[in-house]
N, C-alpha and C positions, 0 to 999 in steps of 0.2 A: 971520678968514681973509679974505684980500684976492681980490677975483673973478679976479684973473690965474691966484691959484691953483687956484681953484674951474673954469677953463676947462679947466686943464692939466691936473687929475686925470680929467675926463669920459670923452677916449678910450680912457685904460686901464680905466676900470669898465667900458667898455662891452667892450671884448676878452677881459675877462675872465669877460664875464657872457657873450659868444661861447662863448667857449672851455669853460664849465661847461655850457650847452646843447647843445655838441656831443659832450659826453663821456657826456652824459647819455642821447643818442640812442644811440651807438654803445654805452653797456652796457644801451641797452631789444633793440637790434639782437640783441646776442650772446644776452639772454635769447631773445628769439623761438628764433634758429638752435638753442638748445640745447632748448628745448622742444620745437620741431620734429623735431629728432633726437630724442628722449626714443620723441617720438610716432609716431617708422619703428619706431624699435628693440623700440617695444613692441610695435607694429603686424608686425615681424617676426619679433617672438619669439613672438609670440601664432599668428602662421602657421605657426608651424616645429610649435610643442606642438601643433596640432591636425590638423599633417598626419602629425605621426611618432608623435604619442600618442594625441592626443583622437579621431581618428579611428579610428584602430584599437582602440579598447575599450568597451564600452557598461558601465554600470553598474547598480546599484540597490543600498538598505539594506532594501526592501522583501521580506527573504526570511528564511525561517524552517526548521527543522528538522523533518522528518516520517517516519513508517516507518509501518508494515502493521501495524497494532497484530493483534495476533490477542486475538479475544472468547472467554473459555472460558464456555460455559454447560452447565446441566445439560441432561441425554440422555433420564433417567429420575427417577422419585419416590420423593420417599425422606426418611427425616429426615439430615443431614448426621451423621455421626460424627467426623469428624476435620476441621479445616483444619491443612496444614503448612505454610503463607506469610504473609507477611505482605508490604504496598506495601512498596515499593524494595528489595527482597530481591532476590535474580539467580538463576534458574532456567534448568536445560540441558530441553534435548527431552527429553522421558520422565519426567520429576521425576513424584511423586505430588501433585499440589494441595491435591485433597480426597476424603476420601470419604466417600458415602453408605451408610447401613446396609444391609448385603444380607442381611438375613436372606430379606424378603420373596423376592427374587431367590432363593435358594437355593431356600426352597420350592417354587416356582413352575417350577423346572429339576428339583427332584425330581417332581415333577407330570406334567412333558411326558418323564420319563424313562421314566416309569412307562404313561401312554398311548402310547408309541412299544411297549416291551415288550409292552402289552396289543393293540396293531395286529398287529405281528411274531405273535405266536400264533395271531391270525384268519388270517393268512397262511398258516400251517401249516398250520390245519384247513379253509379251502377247498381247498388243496390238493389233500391226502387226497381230500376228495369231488369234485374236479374229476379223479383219479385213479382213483378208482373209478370214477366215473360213463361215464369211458371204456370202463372194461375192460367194465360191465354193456353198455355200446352196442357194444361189438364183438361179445361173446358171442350176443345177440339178433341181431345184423346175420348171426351164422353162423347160427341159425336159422332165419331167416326162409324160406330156399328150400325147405326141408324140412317147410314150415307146421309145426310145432313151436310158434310165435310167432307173435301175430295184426297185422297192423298196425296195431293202436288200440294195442297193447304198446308197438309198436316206436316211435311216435309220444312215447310215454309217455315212454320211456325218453331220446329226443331232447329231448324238453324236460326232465328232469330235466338232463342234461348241459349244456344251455345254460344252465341256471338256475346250474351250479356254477362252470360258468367266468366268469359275470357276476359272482357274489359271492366268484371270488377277486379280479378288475379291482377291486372297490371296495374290498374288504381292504388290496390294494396302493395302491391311493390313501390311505386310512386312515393307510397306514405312513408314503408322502412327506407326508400333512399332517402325522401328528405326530412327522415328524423335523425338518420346516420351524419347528414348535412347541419344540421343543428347541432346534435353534440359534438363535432368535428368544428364550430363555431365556437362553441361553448370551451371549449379546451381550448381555443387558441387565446381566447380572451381570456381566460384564466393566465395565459402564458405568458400574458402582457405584464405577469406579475413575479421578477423572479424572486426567490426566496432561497436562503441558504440551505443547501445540505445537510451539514452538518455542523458541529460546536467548535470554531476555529477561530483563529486568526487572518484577516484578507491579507493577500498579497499577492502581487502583479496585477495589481487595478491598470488595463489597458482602456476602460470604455471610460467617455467624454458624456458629458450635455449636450443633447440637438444633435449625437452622431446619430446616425443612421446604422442600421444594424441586419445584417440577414439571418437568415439561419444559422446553425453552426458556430457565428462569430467567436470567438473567446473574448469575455469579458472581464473574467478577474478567475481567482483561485482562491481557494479557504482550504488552510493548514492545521488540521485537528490536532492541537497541539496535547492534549488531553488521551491521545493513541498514539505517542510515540515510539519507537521503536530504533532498536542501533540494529547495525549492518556493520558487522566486525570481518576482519577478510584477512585471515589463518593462513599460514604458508599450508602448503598441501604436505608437510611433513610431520607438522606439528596435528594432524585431525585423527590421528590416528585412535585413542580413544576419547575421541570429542563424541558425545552422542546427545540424539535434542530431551530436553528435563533437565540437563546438569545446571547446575547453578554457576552466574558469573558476578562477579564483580565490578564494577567497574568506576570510573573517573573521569569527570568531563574537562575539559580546562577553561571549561567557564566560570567554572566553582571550586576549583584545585581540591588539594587532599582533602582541602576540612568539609567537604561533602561524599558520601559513599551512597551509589547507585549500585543495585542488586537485579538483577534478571533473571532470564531463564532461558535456555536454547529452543527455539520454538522449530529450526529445522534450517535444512542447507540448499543455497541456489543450485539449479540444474547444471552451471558450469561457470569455468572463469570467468576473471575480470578479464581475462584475453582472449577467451572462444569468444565473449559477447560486442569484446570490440568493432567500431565502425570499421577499422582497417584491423583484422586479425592476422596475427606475426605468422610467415609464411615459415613455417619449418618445414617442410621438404626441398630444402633446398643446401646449398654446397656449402654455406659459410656458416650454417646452424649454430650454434651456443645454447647448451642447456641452462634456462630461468627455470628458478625455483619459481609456481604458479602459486595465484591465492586463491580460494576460494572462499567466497560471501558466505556470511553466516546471521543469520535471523536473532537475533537476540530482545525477548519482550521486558518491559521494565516495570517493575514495582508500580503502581498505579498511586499510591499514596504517597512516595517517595517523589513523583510525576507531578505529583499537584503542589508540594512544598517549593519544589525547585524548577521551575517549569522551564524547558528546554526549546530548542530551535531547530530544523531543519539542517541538517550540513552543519554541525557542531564538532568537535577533536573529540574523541575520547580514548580512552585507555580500558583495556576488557584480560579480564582472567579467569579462566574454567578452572572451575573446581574439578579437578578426573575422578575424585572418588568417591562425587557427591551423586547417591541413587538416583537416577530417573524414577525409577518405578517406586519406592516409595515417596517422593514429591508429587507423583501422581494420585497417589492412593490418598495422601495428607491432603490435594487439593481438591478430592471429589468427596472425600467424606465432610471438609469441612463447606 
């Protein structure tokens, strides 16, 4: 190649090598502009969700399923004769449980039937001598002006009558203790028959056949599955306006999304899950670390929604406050209706 040519091809490599740097700037340019847009849009979209959503809702997974468990224990002693349950069985109010043998019981109310009977007769026969003792103190009292009757008599006869009316007063007490003694009989033989609380599910059946049983004992528990209730536990940052009437939402994971549970804030525990601890976290001390705390929150559940989908004791679920769902008009809607 002749340098004439090598002169002539220069300027074009060079225009061309222009013109590929300039193209090259203007698609770094366009990227920038479309990053930059990316980063309003997201920067806008991000503002919109947490002014129309994220603000308006607090959440947590930190919450669980709880009811009033009712404790049946024994009342009185006895050996068991019957259990009629067993755990996860379903039990109405009034069911028989269990019972204990009342033989003892029976005796024991023929016992106090029979000292009440035997009171009632002392009753009778102070009477009589508190009746007589009169009519002898009137008689004498008409003698007396006629000396007929000395006043050492008549004295006599005074305190005999006082002595009758005193020992019908104790007769009569005699009768309220042992009719107090009878129905203190009567209940305990009643006792001999326990019966459920309330409308549950048994669970923790502890009591056997042929045990023996004292008072107190704990026998089993009934879980009114039918009064449930979550206990949702909200970092102490997020409560800020949590107030009780708002409305929640919530998800169990027993029955994932394709079930929705609706509540209502019924109100908030006196204190942490950490002031109420068996061993509570010693912060006054040197190596402190600030935890974010929780506090328990009461959450009541749809009662209809309750009976479709019937829940468990100590179950996962998932809870979200509505923040700028009225209390006071949910109140007003649930006392007129």
């Amino acid at each position: 190649m002749s340098e004439s040519t090598k002169v002539a091809d220069t300027p074009a490599a060079a225009a061309a090598s222009q013109e590929a740097d300039a193209k090259r700037r203007r698609q770094r340019a366009l990227g920038f502009s479309l990053l930059a847009a990316a980063i309003v849009a997201a920067g806008g979209g991000g503002y919109t969700y947490w002014k129309l959503v994220a603000s308006r809702y607090v959440s947590t997974d930190d919450a669980y399923t709880a009811a009033e468990i009712a404790d049946v224990s024994a009342q009185i002693a006895g050996p068991v004769a019957a259990v009629n349950v067993v755990d996860s069985q379903f039990v109405k109010r009034g069911d028989v449980l269990v019972l204990i043998d009342d033989t003892d019981a029976k005796l024991a109310l023929r016992q106090a039937e029979a000292d009440l009977a035997h009171a009632r007769a002392q009753v009778v026969s102070a009477t009589a001598d508190v009746e007589k003792a009169a009519i002898d103190l009137k008689r004498r009292q008409a003698l007396v002006e006629s000396g007929s009757v000395s006043g050492d008599e008549l004295t006599k006869v005074i305190n005999e009558s006082s002595n009758s009316a005193a020992s019908l007063n104790a007769a009569r007490a005699a009768v309220a203790q042992a009719q107090a003694r009878v129905e203190k009989a009567q209940v305990d033989l009643g006792r001999t028959v326990i019966r459920s609380p309330v409308d549950g599910v048994v669970a923790r059946r502890n009591v056997q056949l042929g045990q023996r049983v004292q008072p107190s004992t704990p026998l089993l528990s009934v879980v009114p599955v039918n009064q449930m209730y979550v206990k949702a536990n909200f970092k102490e940052v997020q409560l800020k306006k949590v107030r009780p009437g708002q409305s929640v939402d919530l998800e169990c994971d027993l029955y994932g999304k394709k079930v929705a549970f609706h509540g209502v804030i019924e109100g908030f525990d006196g204190g942490t899950g950490a002031a109420f601890a068996v061993i509570p976290a010693q912060n006054a001390t040197g190596n402190w670390i600030k935890v974010v705390q929780r506090l328990p929150v009461r959450i009541r559940l749809n009662e209809d929604e309750l009976a479709a989908h019937p829940l468990r004791v100590g179950l996962s679920m998932k809870a979200k406050v509505d923040l700028r769902s009225d209390p006071a008009a949910q109140q007003l809607a649930s006392s007129s209706s």
